[in-house]
C-alpha positions as CSV (number, residue, x, y, z in Angstrom):
1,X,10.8,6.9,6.9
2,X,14.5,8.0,6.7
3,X,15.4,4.2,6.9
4,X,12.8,3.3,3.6
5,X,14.3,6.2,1.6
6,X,18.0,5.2,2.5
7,X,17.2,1.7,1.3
8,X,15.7,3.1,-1.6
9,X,18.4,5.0,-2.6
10,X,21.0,2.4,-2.1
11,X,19.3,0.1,-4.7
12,X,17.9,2.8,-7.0
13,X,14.5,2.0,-6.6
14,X,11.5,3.8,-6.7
15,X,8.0,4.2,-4.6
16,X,4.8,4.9,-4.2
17,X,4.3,6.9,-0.7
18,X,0.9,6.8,0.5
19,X,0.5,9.9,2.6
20,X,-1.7,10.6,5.2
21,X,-3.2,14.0,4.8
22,X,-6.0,15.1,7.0
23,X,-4.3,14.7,10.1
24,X,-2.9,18.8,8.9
25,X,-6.5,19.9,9.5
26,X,-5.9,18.7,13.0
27,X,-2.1,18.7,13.9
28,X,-1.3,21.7,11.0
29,X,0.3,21.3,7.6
30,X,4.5,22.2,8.7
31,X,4.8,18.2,9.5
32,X,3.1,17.5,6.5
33,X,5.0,19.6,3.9
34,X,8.4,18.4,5.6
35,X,7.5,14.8,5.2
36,X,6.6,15.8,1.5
37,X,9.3,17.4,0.7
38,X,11.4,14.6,1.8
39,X,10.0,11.9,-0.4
40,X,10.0,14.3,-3.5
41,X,13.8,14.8,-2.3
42,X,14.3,11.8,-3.3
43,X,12.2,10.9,-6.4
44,X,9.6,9.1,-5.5
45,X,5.6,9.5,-6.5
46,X,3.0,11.0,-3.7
47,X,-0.1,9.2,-3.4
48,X,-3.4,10.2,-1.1
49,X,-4.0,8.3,2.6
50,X,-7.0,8.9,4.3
51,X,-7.5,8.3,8.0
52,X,-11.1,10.2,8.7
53,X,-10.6,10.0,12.6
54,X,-7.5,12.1,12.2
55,X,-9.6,14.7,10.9
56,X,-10.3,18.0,12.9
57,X,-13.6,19.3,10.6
58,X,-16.3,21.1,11.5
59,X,-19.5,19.0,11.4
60,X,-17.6,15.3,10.6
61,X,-16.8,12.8,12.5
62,X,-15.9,9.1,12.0
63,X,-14.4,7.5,15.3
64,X,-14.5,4.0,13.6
65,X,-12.0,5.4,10.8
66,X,-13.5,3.2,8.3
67,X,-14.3,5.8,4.8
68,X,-16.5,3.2,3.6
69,X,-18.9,4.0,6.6
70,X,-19.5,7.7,4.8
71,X,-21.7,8.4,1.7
72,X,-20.0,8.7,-1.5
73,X,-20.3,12.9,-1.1
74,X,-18.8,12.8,2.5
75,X,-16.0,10.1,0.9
76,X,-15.5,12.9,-2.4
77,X,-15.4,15.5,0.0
78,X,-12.9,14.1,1.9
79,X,-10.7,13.0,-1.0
80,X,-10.9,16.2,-2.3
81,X,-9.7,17.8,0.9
82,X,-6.8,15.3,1.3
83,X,-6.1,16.5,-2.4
84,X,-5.6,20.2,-1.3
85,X,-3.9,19.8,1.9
86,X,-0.6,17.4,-0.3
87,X,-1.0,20.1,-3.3
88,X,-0.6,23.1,-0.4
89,X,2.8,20.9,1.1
90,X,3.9,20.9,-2.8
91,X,2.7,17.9,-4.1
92,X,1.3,17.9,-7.3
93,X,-0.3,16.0,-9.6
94,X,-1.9,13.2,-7.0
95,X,-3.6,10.5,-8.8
96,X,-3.2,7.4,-6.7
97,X,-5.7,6.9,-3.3
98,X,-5.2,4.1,-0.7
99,X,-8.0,4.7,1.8
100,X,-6.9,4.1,5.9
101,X,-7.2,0.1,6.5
102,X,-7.7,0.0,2.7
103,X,-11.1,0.5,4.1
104,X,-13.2,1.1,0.1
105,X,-16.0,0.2,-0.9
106,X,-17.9,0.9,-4.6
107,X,-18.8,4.6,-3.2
108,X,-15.0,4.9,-2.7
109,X,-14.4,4.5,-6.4
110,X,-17.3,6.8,-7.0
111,X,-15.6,9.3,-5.0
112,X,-12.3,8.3,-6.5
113,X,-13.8,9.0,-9.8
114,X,-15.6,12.4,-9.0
115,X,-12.4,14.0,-7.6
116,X,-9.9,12.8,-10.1
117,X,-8.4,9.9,-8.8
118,X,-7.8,7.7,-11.7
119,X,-5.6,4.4,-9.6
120,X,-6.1,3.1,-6.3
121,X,-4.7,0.3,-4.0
122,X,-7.7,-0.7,-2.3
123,X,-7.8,-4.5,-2.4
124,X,-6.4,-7.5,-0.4
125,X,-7.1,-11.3,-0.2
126,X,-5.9,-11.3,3.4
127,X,-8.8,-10.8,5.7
128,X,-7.6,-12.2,8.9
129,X,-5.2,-9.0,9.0
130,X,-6.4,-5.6,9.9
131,X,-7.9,-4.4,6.8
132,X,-11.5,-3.5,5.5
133,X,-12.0,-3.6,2.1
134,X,-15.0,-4.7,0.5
135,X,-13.6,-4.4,-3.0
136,X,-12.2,-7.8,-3.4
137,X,-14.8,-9.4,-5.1
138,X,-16.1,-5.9,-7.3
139,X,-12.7,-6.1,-9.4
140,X,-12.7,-9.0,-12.3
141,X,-9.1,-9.8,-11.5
142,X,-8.5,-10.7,-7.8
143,X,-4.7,-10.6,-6.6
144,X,-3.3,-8.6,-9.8
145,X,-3.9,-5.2,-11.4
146,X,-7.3,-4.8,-12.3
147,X,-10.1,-1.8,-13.6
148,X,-13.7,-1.6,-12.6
149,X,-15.7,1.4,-12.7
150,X,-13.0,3.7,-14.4
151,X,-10.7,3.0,-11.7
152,X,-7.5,0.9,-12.2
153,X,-6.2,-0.9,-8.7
154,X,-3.5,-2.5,-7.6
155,X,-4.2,-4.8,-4.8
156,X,-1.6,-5.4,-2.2
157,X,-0.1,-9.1,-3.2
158,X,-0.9,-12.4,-1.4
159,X,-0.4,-15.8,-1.7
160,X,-2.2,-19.0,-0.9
161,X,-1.0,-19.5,3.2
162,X,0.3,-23.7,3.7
163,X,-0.6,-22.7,7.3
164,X,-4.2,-21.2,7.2
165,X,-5.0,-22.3,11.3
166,X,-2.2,-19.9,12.0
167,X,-2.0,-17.6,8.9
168,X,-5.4,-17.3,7.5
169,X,-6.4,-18.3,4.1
170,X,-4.3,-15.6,2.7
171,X,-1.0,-14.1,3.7
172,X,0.0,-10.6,1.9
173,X,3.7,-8.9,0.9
174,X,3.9,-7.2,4.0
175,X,7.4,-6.7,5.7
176,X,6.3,-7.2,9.0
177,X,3.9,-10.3,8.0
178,X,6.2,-12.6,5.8
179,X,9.9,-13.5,5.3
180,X,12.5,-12.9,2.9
181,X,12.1,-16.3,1.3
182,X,8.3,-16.1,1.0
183,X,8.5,-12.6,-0.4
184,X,11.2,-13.9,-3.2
185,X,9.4,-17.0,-3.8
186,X,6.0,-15.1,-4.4
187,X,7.3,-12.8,-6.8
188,X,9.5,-15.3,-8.8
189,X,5.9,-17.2,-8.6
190,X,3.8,-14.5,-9.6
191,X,5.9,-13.5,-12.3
192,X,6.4,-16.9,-14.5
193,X,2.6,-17.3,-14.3
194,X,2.1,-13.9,-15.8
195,X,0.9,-11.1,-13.2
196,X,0.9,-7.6,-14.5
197,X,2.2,-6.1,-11.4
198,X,2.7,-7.2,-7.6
199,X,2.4,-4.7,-4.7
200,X,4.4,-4.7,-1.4
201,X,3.0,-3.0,1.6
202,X,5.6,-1.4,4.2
203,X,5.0,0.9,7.1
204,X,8.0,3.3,9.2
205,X,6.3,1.7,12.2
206,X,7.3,-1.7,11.2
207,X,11.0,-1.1,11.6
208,X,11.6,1.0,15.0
209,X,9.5,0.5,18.2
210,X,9.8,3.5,21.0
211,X,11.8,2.2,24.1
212,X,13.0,4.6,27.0
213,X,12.2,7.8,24.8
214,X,14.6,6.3,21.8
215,X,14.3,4.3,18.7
216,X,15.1,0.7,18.7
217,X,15.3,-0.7,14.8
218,X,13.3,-4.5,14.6
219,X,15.9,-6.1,13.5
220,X,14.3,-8.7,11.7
221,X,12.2,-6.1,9.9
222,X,15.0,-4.3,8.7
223,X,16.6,-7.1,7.6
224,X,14.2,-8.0,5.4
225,X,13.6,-4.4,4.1
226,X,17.3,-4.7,3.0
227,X,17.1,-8.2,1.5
228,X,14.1,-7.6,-0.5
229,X,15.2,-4.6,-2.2
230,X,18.6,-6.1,-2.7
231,X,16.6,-9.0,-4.2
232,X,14.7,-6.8,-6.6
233,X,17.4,-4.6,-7.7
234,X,19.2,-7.5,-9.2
235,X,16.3,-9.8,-10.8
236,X,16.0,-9.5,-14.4
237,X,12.1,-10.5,-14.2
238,X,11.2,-7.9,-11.9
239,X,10.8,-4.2,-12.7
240,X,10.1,-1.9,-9.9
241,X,7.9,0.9,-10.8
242,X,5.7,3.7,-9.1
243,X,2.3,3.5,-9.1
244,X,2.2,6.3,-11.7
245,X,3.6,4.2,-14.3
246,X,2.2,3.5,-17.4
247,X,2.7,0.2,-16.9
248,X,0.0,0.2,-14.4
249,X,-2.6,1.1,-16.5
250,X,-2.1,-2.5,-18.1
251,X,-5.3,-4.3,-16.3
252,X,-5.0,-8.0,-16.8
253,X,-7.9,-9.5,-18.9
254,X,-8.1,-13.1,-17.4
255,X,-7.3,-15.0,-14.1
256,X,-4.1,-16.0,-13.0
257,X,-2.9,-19.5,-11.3
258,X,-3.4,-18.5,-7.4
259,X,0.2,-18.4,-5.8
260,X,0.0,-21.4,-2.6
261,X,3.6,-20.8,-0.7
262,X,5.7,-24.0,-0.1
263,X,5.5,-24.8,4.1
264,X,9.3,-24.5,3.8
265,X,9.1,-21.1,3.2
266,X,6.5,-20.2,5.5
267,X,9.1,-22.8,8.5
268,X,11.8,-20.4,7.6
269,X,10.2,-17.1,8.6
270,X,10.2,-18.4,11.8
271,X,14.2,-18.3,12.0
272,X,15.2,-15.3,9.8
């Protein structure tokens, strides 16, 4: 995390931290409120994560991790929980959910609703990777910010893959799952056919692995991390925001041209 926010700093741009909060009913809240205060350290917005297997409550358990698998009153109560356990490490305010595996469903936005949650970032295209959400066809604007329900989402961003045997259909803005190029192509792309927002997943795993008791950066990874926001900082066309921006409350009202990535791009991730 200390990598992200140095990053983040050096380019001036903010972010949306998803934190995962009911592994304190299990582990205790001092990790919690230290990796709170941290983020807020350095400006940037709080959102809620849910894992349910994390969770150490009496009377619940979900070994599958999958909140879609609960009824919407299990899935508010949970929320709700997550809620009080970031307000307790000093968060306040906490409007944005992104459920573990960005496993949602329709009760999750139910849920959402019931406990104040008012934007999510619930959806993505890409199905071959490792998440589960079953919101991609309840939202009427796939791949761009949309509202259903009384929720506004912001899907994590894909593109069309030129190598779907290997890729999938769809490939998403992940740092670990794309290159540089096909990160600055997409959003160049996405942003002269008119998209509202894009959304670029990152995780602390994705740039250290654990070798001999010690941290080992991926390079590649990092290198990437470092381009893109680089990259971002300087573009004209593209204004990072937080996920409590106004500006996300700006659902788009019709479809946009689906983003397909040149195979050039996709060859050069292969060397970067």
């Amino acid at each position: 995390m200390e990598f992200i926010l140095a990053v983040l700093d050096r380019y001036r741009l903010p972010a949306t931290f998803f934190v995962e909060a009911l592994g304190a009913t299990r582990w205790g809240t001092e990790h919690l409120c230290e990796m709170c205060k941290r983020i807020a350290e350095h400006g940037h917005q709080i959102g809620l994560h849910c894992h349910p297997a994390v969770a150490n409550i009496s009377g619940f358990r979900d070994r599958y991790d999958l909140l879609l698998n609960q009824d919407v009153d299990t899935q508010a109560r949970l929320l709700a929980l997550g809620r009080d356990l970031l307000s307790r490490a000093g968060v306040d305010s906490v409007s944005t959910f992104r459920a573990g595996d960005l496993a949602a469903n329709r009760d999750t936005l139910a849920a959402m609703r019931r406990t104040g949650f008012s934007r999510g970032s619930n959806r993505d295209l890409d199905t071959k990777c490792s998440t589960r959400s079953q919101l991609n066809d309840v939202f009427p604007v796939p791949n761009d910010i949309s509202a259903c329900d009384g929720v506004v989402d912001v899907p994590v961003s894909c593109f069309r893959s030129s190598w779907p045997v290997f890729d999938g259909l769809y490939r998403h803005l992940e740092i670990s799952a794309v290159g540089f190029q096909e990160m600055r192509w997409a959003l160049n792309r996405m942003a002269s056919c008119g998209y509202i927002g894009a959304c670029i997943l990152t995780h602390p795993a994705e740039f250290f692995r654990w070798r001999r008791g010690r941290a080992v950066p991926i390079v590649k990874n990092c290198r990437r991390w470092e381009q893109l926001a680089a990259y971002v900082a300087r573009h004209s066309l593209l204004r990072p925001v937080p996920m409590r921006s106004e500006c996300v409350d700006r659902a788009a009202a019709a479809l946009r041209p689906e983003i397909r990535m040149p195979a050039l791009w996709s060859l050069v991730r292969l060397v970067e």
